[in-house]
Residue, then its C-alpha position, 0 to 999 in steps of 0.5 A: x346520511x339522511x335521516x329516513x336511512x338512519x332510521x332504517x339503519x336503526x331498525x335493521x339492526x335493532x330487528x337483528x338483536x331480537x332476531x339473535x335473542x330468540x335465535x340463542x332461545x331457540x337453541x336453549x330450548x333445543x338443548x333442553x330436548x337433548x340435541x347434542x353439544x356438537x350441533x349446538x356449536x356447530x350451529x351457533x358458528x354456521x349461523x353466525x358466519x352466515x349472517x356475516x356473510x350475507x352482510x358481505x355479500x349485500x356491501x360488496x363494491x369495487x369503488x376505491x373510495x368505498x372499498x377503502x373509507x366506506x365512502x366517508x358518510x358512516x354516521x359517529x354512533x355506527x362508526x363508534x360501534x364499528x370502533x368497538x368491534x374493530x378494537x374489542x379483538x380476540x387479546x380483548x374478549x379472550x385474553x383480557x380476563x384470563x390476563x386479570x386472572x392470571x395477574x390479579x391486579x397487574x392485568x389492570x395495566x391492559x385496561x388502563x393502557x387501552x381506554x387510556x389510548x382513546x384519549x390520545x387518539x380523540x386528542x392528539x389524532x382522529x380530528x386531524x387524520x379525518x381533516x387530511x382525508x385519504x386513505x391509509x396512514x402512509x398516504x399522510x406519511x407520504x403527504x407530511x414528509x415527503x413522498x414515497x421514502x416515508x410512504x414505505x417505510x410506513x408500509x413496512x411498519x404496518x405490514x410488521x405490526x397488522x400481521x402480528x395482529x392478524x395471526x393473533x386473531x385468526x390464532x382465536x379464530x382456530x382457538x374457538x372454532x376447533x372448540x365449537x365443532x371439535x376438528x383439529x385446531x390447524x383444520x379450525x384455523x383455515x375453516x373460520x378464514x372463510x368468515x374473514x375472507x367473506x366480508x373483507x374480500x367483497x366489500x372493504x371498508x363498506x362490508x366491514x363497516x356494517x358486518x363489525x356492527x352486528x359483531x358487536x352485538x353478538x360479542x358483546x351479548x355473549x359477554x356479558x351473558x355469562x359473567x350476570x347468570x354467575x353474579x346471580x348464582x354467586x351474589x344474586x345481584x345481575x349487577x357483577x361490576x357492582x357486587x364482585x368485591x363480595x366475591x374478591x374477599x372470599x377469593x383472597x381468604x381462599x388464597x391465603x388459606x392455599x399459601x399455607x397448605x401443606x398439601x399445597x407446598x408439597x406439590x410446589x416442591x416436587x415442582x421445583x425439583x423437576x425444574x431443578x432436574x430440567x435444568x440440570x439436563x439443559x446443562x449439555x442436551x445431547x449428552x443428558x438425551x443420550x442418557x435417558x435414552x440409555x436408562x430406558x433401553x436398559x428398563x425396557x431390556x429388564x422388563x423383558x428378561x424377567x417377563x414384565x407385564x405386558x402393560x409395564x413393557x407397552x408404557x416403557x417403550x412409550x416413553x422411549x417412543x417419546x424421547x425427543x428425536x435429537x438435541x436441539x429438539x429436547x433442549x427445546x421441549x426441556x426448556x418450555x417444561x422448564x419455564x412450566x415447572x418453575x411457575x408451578x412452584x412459586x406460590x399458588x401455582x404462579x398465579x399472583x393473588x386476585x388483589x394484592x398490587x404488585x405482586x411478583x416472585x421474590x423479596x416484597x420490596x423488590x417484587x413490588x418495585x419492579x412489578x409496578x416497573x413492569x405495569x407502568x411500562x406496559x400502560x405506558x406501551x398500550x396508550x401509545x400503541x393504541x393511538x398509532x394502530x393503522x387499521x384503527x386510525x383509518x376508521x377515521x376516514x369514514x365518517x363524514x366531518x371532523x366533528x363526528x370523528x371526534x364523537x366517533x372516539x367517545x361512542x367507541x370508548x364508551x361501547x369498549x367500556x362496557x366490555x372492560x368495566x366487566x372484564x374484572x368481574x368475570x376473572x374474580x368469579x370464574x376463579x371462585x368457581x375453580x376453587x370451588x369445583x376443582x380443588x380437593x376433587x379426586x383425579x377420577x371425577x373431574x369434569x369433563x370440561x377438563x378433558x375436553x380443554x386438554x385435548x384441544x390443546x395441552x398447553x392451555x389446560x393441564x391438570x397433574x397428580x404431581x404429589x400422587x395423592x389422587x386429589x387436585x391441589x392448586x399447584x397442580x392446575x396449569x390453565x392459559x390466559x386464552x380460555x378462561x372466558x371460553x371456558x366459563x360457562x363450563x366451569x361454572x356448570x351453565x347450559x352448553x347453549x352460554x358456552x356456545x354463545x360465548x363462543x360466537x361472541x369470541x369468533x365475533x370478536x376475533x373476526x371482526x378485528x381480523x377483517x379491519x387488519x386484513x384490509x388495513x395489510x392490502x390497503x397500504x399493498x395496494x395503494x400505497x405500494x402499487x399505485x401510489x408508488x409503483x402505477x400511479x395510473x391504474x384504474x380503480x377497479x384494477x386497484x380493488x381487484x389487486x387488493x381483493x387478490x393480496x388480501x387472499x395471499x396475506x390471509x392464508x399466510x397469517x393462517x399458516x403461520x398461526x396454524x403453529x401457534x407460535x405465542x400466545x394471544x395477547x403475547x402477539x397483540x401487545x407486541x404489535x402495539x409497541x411496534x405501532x408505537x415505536x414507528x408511527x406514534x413520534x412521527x404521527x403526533x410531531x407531523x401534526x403538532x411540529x410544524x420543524x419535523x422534516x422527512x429525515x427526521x422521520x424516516x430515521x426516527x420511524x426505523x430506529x424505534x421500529x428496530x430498537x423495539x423488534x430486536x428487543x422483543x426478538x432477544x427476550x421472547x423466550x420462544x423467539x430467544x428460542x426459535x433464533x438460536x441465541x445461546x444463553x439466558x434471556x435477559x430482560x433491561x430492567x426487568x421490563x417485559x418484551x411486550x413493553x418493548x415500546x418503552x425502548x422503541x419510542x424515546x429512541x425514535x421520538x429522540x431521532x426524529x428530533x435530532x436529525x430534524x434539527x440537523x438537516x433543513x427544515x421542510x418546504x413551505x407547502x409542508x408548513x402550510x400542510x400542518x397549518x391546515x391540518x390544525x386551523x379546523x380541529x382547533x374550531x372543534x375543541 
């Protein structure tokens, strides 16, 4: 890019940031004058798609190489922020703080295990794919291994990991725009699909380039807003990830002083005895169905016979209304009460202390064993499947030389750091404002934030008097990981204009992800199914058109699906990434640094990892467990969560590769020379 485009680069999204603050001003102002929350959020959503859109619109092109790569002449810097919001997804905006919360210091294990990624990525890979050139991480599949068997197992793998991915996002996407304008979360869904189809649909690579740009700003502005106005309020300091620890002391006082109320054991104990109930019924389903159902007909015959009140007969007949229509139903919803119910009686609710390492249920020396087993697997999983993502490996392709791929790594892992270094900052104290505000309130003057959370879904906030003392106690609170940051501003009392900022910065966040993925899904469709494989005639803009044709199919596919909410967030992004890691991490890393790897080796070592890592994920998800129909207990090997299934899926697919590989014949000599090449210049840069 010539230095008189740069220039007018800079300016253009420099002129976009000040445009944004006085946009976000306006709407503060317009607050204050008493126009409602709803036009608020819906005009921060309607706003922000707009400027996407229009972006779209402008980068739209129908030449392969700058629908796919952008046309390579993305500078480092705007290819480091491009990284930035292509990574900084809704698991990361969303889900990252509300993990640290929720774990206390096991929620470090995604920080760690996400930067530490970049590493790998600007040592192990970025240089080398960038030296390879093409399009997608099949076509250096296909290139280093042989053709087209490699080529779709690759695809099969990416189309496996990117859509679990892309439901996460579009998930968020429904999460946040149900919230902003108050539609159902299914109707949210399918309305912020338009921003996602505007950019990827149009312009590719080239769109989502300069879109994720000014996503970036929007995310990342809206950020770190909220987490400096509640350190002012909480610290007086504007510097959170300095000053929280003040904060941390007081949270881990509060904590101790919770543990040991008696209030607080009370609840937990009604809690364990409606667990112990659950579990009782789950013993034989139909059987324990056909009793409720019996004892309420009974109650509502009485009620009846003796002229109850009116109101007593209505909510007897809704609870029998209620009931699960059959078995498989109630052993299904007994089983998620269950697993709810036995949360809330451990200690604080099931939330583990904010600093406490390692802590988990039961004795300390066996809590924190296995506890530190569980974060080291999950680092482990996270590192490998970040340097193996497909849609991130790709944005390597765009920029113009191997140098600046490299630089491209360090500009994204230090706009990534700004978001992660204040991620902790902002769980600390969003959980000191919840001790604050909600413990000891009455039941009748809760804020309303707590109603409106609930009615978008129940499972992410709950609040119960399950001790009838008509006061909240810790144990009582059941809120999700996946709100805590949309939340924040409610909870801590700021103007409805920061929660809508957050919002936008959520919906910035999930889309500009969601687009890289989308593409990432009918790049390797398109090009490497369609023409690599199947025309390899075709013209280009055939080529685009059928990518621009899948990409609408994969979008409302993943729209539907997340329309069911089958997990959450950072459940579905976590296990995309061991199931990056387990396909394409050996094979990627051996093809470059192991000149004996050949195209048995790594066809066998990409299917056994991707397999070993999918059926363990697919036998210990408990909603999976579930949704299978397999009987039983779900059990964990060594109690290493599904989201680490990668601790599996690689060593068994880093074994095979190497195995077979040493047992069939070495590859050809223009493959040999193929890594030769690929290493000679990335050499020149270290």
């Amino acid at each position: 890019m010539d230095p008189d485009a740069r220039r007018r680069l800079d300016r253009l999204y420099l002129r976009f940031g000040l445009a944004f603050a006085v946009f976000v001003g306006v709407l503060a102002v317009l607050e204050g004058a008493g126009v409602s929350r709803t036009a608020i959020g819906v005009t921060f959503l309607l706003a922000t798609l707009a400027v996407y859109a229009t972006i779209g619109i402008l980068a739209r092109t129908i030449d392969p190489v700058e629908y796919y790569v952008a046309g390579r002449r993305v500078p480092a810097f705007y290819n480091g922020v491009a990284i930035a919001a292509d990574w900084l997804s809704a698991a990361s905006f969303l889900g990252l703080a509300g993990t640290l919360y929720l774990q206390g210091f096991g929620g470090l294990a995604y920080v760690l295990g996400w930067s530490g990624g970049f590493v790998l990525v600007a040592v192990f890979l970025a240089p080398y794919l960038r030296r390879f050139g093409q399009f997608t991480v099949p076509d250096f599949l296909a290139a280093r291994y042989g053709g087209a068997p490699a080529r779709l197992v690759g695809v099969v793998a990416l189309l496996l990991c990117s859509f679990l991915y892309l439901v996460a996002q579009i998930y968020g996407v429904g999460l946040i725009t149900s919230r902003l304008t108050g539609l159902a979360f299914e109707v949210g869904v399918f309305l912020g699909l338009g921003g996602i189809l505007v950019c990827s649909f149009l312009g590719g690579m080239r769109a989502i380039t300069w879109t994720q740009v000014a996503q970036y700003i929007v995310l990342i502005v809206a950020y770190v807003t909220p987490v400096v106005w509640l350190s002012m309020k909480q610290t007086g300091s504007p510097v959170p990830q300095l000053t929280y620890g003040v904060q941390l002391q007081q949270v881990t006082a509060i904590e101790q002083a919770l543990a040991d109320s008696p209030d607080e054991r009370h609840a937990q104990r009604i809690w364990l005895h409606r667990a112990q109930v659950l579990q009782e019924r789950l013993r034989d389903p139909a059987a324990a169905l056909q009793r409720e159902r019996a004892q309420i007909e009974q109650l509502i015959a009485s009620l009846g016979s003796y002229g109850a009140d009116a109101a007593e007969l209505a909510e007897a007949e809704r609870l029998l209304a209620q009931l699960p229509r059959d078995a498989a139903t109630a052993q299904a919803l007994w089983e998620r009460e269950y697993r709810r119910a036995l949360a809330q009686s451990a200690a604080l609710g099931g939330v583990a202390p904010q600093a406490q390492p390692f802590a988990t249920a039961g004795t300390p020396v066996q809590a924190a064993d296995v506890a530190r087993r569980q974060f080291l697997a999950v680092v482990f999983c996270l590192m490998l499947g970040t340097a193996a993502l497909p849609h991130l490996l790709v944005r390597f392709y765009t920029v113009p030389d191997v140098a600046q791929a490299r630089q491209s790594v360090v500009w994204g892992l230090g706009f990534i750091a700004l978001l992660y270094l204040t991620a902790p900052a902002l769980a600390v104290l969003v959980k000191a404002e919840m001790f604050g505000g909600l413990i000891g309130v009455s039941f009748d003057a809760l804020p309303s934030w707590v109603a409106g959370w609930s009615r978008v879904d129940p499972a992410l906030l709950s609040v119960q008097d399950v001790n009838r003392d008509g006061r909240v106690q810790w144990s009582e609170i059941s809120i999700g990981a996946d709100i805590i940051v949309l939340a924040a501003a409610e909870i801590a009392g700021l103007p409805y204009v920061v929660a809508g900022l957050v919002a936008a910065g959520g919906l910035a966040a999930a889309l500009s992800t969601a687009d890289g993925l989308l593409l990432s899904i009918t790049s390797a469709l398109s090009h490497d199914v369609y023409y690599r494989t199947i025309n390899p005639h075709a013209d280009a803009a055939r080529r685009v058109t059928l990518s621009k044709v899948l990409l609408l199919v994969v979008a409302l596919l993943a729209a539907y699906v997340a329309a069911h909410k089958p997990a959450d967030i950072l459940f579905l992004v976590s296990a995309a990434f061991s199931l990056a890691a387990s396909a394409f991490f050996p094979a990627l890393v051996l093809g470059i640094f192991w000149s004996r790897a050949n195209a048995a080796g790594a066809l066998a070592g990409m299917v056994v990892g991707l397999s070993v890592a999918l059926g363990y994920i697919a036998v210990t998800h408990p909603w999976l467990h579930e949704w299978l129909g397999l009987r039983g207990p779900v059990r964990l090997w060594w109690d290493i969560p599904p989201i680490a299934a990668g601790v599996f899926g690689v060593p068994a697919g880093l074994l095979t590769l190497v195995v077979v590989s040493l047992l069939t014949p070495a590859p050809p000599a223009a493959v040999r020379e193929l890594v030769q090449r690929l290493r000679a210049p990335a050499r020149s840069q270290l």
